[in-house]
C-alpha positions in Angstrom: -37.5 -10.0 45.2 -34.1 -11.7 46.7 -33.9 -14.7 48.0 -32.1 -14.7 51.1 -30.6 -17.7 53.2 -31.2 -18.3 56.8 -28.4 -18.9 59.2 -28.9 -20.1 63.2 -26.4 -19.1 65.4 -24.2 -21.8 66.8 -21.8 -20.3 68.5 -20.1 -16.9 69.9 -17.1 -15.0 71.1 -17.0 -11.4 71.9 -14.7 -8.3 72.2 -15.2 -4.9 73.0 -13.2 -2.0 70.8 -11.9 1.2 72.9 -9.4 1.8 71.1 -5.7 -0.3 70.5 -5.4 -3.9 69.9 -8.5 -6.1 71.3 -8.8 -9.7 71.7 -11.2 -12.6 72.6 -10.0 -15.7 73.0 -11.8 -19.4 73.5 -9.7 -22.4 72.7 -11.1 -25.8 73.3 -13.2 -25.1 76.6 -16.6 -25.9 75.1 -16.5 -29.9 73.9 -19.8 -29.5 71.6 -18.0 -27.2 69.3 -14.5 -28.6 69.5 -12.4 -29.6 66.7 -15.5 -28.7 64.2 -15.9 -25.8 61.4 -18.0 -23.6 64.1 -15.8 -23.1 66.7 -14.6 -19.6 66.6 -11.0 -19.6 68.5 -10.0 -16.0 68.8 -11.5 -12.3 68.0 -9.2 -10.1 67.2 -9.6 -6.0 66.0 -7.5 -3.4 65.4 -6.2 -0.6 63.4 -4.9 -1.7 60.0 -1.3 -0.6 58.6 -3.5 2.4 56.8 -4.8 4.1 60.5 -8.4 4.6 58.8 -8.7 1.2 58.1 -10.0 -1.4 60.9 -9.3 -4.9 60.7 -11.3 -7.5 61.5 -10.3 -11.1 62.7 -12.1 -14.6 63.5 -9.9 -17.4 63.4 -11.5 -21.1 64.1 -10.9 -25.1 64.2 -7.7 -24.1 66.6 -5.0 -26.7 67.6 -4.7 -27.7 64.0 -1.4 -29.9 63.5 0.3 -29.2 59.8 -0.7 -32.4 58.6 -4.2 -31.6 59.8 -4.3 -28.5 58.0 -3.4 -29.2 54.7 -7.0 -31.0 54.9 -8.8 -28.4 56.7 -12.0 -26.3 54.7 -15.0 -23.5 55.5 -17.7 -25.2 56.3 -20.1 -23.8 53.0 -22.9 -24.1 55.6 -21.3 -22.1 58.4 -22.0 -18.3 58.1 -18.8 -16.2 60.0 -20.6 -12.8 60.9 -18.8 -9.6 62.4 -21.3 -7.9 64.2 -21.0 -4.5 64.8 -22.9 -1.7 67.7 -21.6 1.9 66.5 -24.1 3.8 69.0 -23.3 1.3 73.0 -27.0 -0.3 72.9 -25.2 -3.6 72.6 -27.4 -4.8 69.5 -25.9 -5.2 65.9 -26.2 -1.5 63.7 -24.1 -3.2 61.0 -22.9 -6.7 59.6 -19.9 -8.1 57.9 -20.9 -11.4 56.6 -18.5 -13.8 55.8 -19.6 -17.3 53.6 -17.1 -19.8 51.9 -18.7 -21.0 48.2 -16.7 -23.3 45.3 -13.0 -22.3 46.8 -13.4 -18.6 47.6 -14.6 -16.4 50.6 -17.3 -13.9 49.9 -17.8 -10.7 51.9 -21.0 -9.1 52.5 -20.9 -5.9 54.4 -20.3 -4.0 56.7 -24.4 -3.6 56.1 -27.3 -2.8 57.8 -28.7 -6.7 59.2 -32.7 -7.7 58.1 -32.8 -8.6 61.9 -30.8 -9.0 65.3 -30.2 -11.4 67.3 -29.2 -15.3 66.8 -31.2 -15.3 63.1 -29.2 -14.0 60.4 -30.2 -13.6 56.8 -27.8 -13.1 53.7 -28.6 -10.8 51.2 -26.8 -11.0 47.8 -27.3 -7.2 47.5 -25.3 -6.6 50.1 -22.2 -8.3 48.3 -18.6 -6.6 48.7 -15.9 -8.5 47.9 -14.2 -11.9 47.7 -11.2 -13.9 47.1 -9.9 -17.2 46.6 -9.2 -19.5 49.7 -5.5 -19.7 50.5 -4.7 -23.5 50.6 -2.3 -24.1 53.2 1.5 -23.9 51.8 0.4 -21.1 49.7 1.0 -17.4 49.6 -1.7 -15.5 50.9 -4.6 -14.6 48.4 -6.1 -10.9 48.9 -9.5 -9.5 47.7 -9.7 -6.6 47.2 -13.0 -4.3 46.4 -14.9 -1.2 47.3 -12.4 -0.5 49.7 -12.6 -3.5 51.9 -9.8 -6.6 51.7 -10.0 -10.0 52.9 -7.7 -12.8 53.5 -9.1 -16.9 54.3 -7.2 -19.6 54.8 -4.6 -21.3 57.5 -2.3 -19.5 59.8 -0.3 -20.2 62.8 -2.2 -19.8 65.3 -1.0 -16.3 66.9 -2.2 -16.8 70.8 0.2 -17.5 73.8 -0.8 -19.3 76.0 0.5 -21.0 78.9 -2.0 -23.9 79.9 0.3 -26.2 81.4 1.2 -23.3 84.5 -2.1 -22.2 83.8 -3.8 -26.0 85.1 -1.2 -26.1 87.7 -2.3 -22.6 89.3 -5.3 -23.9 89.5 -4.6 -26.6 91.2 -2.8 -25.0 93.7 0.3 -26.3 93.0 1.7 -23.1 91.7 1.2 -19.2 92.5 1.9 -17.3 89.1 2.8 -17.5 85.6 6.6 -18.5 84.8 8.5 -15.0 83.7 8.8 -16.2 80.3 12.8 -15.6 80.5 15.4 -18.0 79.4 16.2 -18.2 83.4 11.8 -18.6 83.8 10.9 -20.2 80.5 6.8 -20.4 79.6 5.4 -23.1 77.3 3.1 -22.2 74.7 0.7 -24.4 74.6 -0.4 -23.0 70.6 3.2 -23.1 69.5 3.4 -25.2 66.5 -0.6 -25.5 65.7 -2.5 -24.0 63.2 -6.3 -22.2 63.1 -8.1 -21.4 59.7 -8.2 -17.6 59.6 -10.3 -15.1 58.1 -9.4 -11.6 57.7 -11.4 -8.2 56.7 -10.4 -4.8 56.7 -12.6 -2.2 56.6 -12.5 1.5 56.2 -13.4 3.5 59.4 -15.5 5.6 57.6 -17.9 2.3 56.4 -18.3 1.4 60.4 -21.0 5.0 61.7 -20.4 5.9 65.2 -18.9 8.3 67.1 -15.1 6.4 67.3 -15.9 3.3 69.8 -17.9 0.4 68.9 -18.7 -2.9 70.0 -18.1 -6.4 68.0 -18.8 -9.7 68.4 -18.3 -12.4 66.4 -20.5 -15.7 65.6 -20.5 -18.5 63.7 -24.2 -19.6 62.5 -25.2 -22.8 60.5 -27.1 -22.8 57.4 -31.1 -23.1 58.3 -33.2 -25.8 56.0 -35.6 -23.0 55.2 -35.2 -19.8 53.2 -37.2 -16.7 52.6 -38.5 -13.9 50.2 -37.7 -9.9 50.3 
């Protein structure tokens, strides 16, 4: 018998792996989440340094200025998950469960989930690795276990964007993005802000399937009830 802790979605982003470098982004568009430990910025995966490896990205609380972020935690009550379709049915085959607990990030995963959908539950069996929190200033802290590593802590926020042009296409005002030349100059509207990022690489060979897979990523709050297996 484990006890297990039950985790309510709160919110999602999602990306779809074909191969390469993929990316989801979704900065500040959704006001209930905004400027909170929940909301997931970007979704990033792709190939690690070592080709069989996989690397695995959610980084949340965007727009952080550096004296914001020298204050910034994980939420101990927000579950990050990485979920995972190896066979196209677009519902979860494994997990990579991410949980922040007394200064370090523990890893659980890539597993098989109890369920699918918007309930999670976290097993302690299906414990991988951890590491400790990078505070912000520091350098970066790896885990390192069974294979898998994982990074947690504050970044720059790595996503260019142009929101300024962006607001004035929109409005009509403008037809296209600036060229993003010294002659054309863009603004990045990210430049000098930070987002608390957590990091997992996984060998290919822990992921199943036949080479492409789906993932999405979700950030779930603790639940006031728990339950028995």
């Amino acid at each position: 018998m484990k006890k297990t802790k039950i985790f309510i979605t709160a919110f999602v982003c999602l990306s779809v792996v074909v191969g390469g470098i993929l990316l989801a982004a979704d900065h500040i568009d959704a006001p209930a989440v905004t400027n909170q430990s929940t909301d997931i910025t970007d979704v990033y995966v792709f190939r690690g340094e070592n080709p069989e490896n996989l690397v695995f990205v959610a980084n949340t609380q965007g727009l952080l200025s550096p004296a914001a972020t020298a204050n910034s935690k994980f939420d101990e009550n927000t579950l990050i998950e990485f979920n995972i379709d190896n066979n196209g049915d677009n519902i979860e085959d494994l997990v990579i469960q991410c949980i922040a607990k007394n200064g370090k990030m523990k890893v659980y995963g890539p597993a098989k989930p109890k369920v699918t959908g918007t309930i999670s539950y976290l097993n302690i069996s299906d414990f991988t690795v951890q590491t400790d929190i990078t505070e912000y200033g520091e350098d970066p802290k790896i885990g390192y276990q069974k294979g898998v590593k994982v990074f947690a802590g504050p970044r720059d926020d790595p996503f260019f964007f142009d929101l300024t042009r962006f607001k004035e296409i929109i409005a009509g005002t403008a037809t296209s993005f600036h060229a993003g030349t010294a002659a054309d100059p863009s603004h990045d509207k990210f430049a000098g802000t930070n987002v608390m990022s957590l990091v997992v690489e996984v060998p290919k060979s822990m992921l199943g399937g036949n080479g492409t897979i789906n993932v999405w990523a979700e950030s779930k709050m603790k639940s006031n009830s728990s339950s028995s297996n």
